[in-house]
C-alpha positions as CSV (number, residue, x, y, z in Angstrom):
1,X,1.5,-5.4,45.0
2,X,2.5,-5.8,41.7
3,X,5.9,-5.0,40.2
4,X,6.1,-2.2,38.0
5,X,8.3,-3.3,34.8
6,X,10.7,-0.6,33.5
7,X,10.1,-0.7,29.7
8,X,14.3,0.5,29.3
9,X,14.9,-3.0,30.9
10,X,12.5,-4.8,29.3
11,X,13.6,-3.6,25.6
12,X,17.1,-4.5,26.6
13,X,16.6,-8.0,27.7
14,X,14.4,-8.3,24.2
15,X,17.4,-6.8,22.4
16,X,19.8,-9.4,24.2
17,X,17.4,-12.4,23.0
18,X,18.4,-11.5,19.0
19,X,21.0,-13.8,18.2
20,X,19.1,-15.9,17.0
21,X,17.6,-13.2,14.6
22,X,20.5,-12.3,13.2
23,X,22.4,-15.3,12.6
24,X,18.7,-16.4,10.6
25,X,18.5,-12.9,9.4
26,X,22.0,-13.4,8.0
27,X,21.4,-16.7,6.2
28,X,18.3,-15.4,4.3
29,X,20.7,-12.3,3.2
30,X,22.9,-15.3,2.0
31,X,20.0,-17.1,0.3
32,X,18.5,-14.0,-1.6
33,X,22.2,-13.1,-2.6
34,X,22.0,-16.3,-4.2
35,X,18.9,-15.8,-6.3
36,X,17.9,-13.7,-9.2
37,X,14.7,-12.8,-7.9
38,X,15.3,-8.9,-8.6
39,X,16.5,-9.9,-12.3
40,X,13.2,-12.1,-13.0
41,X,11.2,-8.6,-11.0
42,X,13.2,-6.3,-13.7
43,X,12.6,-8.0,-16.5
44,X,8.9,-8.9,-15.7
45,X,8.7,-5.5,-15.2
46,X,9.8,-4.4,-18.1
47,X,7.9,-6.9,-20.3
48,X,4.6,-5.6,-18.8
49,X,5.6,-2.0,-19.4
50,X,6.3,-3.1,-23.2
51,X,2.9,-4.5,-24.2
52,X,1.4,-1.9,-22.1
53,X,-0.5,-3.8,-19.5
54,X,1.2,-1.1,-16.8
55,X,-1.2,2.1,-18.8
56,X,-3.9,-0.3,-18.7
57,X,-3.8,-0.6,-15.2
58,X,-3.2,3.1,-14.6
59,X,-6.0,3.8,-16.7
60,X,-8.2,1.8,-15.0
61,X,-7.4,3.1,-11.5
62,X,-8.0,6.4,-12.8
63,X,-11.3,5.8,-14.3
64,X,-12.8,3.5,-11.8
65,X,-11.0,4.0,-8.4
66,X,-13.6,6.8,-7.6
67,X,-16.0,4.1,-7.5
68,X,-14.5,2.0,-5.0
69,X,-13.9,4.9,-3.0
70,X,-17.2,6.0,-2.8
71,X,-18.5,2.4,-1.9
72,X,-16.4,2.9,0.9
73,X,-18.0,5.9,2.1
74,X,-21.1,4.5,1.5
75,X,-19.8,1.3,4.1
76,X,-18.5,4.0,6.3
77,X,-21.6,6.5,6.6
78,X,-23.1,3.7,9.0
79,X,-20.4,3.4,11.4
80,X,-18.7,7.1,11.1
81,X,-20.5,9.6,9.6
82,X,-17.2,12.1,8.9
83,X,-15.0,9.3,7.8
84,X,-18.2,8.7,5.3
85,X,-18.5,12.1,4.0
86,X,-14.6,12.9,3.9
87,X,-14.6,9.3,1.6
88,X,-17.5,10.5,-0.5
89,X,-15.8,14.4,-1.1
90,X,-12.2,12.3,-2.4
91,X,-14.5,10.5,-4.2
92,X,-16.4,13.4,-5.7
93,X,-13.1,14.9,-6.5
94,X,-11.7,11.8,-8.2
95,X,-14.6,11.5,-10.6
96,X,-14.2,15.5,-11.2
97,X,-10.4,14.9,-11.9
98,X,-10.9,11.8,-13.8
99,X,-13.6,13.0,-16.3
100,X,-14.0,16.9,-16.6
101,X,-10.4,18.3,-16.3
102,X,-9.5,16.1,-19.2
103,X,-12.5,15.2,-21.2
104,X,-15.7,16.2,-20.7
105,X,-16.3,19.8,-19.5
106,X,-13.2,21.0,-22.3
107,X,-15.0,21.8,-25.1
């Protein structure tokens, strides 16, 4: 008959294995206190916000995101028909929210 394995013990012999995790865990904490990774993300950041290319993006998820969501549902009506026709209603209400509330249909 087989053993059963108490999951309580199991976890704690896992947790007793870590050293090794934390002494490598602590020597990449060392080595990205070394770097200036965040700086370089900061300023990249900031750069892009500057010339723009951040509303570019935004804009184009707004406008065409719709459209890859309702490719997915498309995908998805032959394997699921709900999870099809819940993707094509977001997508039906991302091309309302996208176009009519702020273009089209206020005249």
């Amino acid at each position: 008959m087989a053993r059963k394995i108490n999951p309580k013990t199991e976890i704690k012999k896992l947790l007793d294995k870590t050293e090794v995790d934390e002494k490598l865990l602590s020597k990449v904490k060392d080595i990205l206190n070394k770097t200036d990774i965040d700086d370089k993300l900061i300023d990249a950041y900031a750069d892009a916000k500057e010339s723009g290319l951040l509303d570019k993006i935004k804009c184009y998820i707004t406008c065409y995101g719709g459209y890859l969501v309702a490719v997915g549902a498309g995908c998805w009506f032959g394997k699921n028909f709900w999870v099809g026709l819940a993707l094509l209603i977001i997508a039906g209400i991302w091309g309302y929210k996208a176009n009519c509330i702020h273009k089209l249909c206020k005249r």
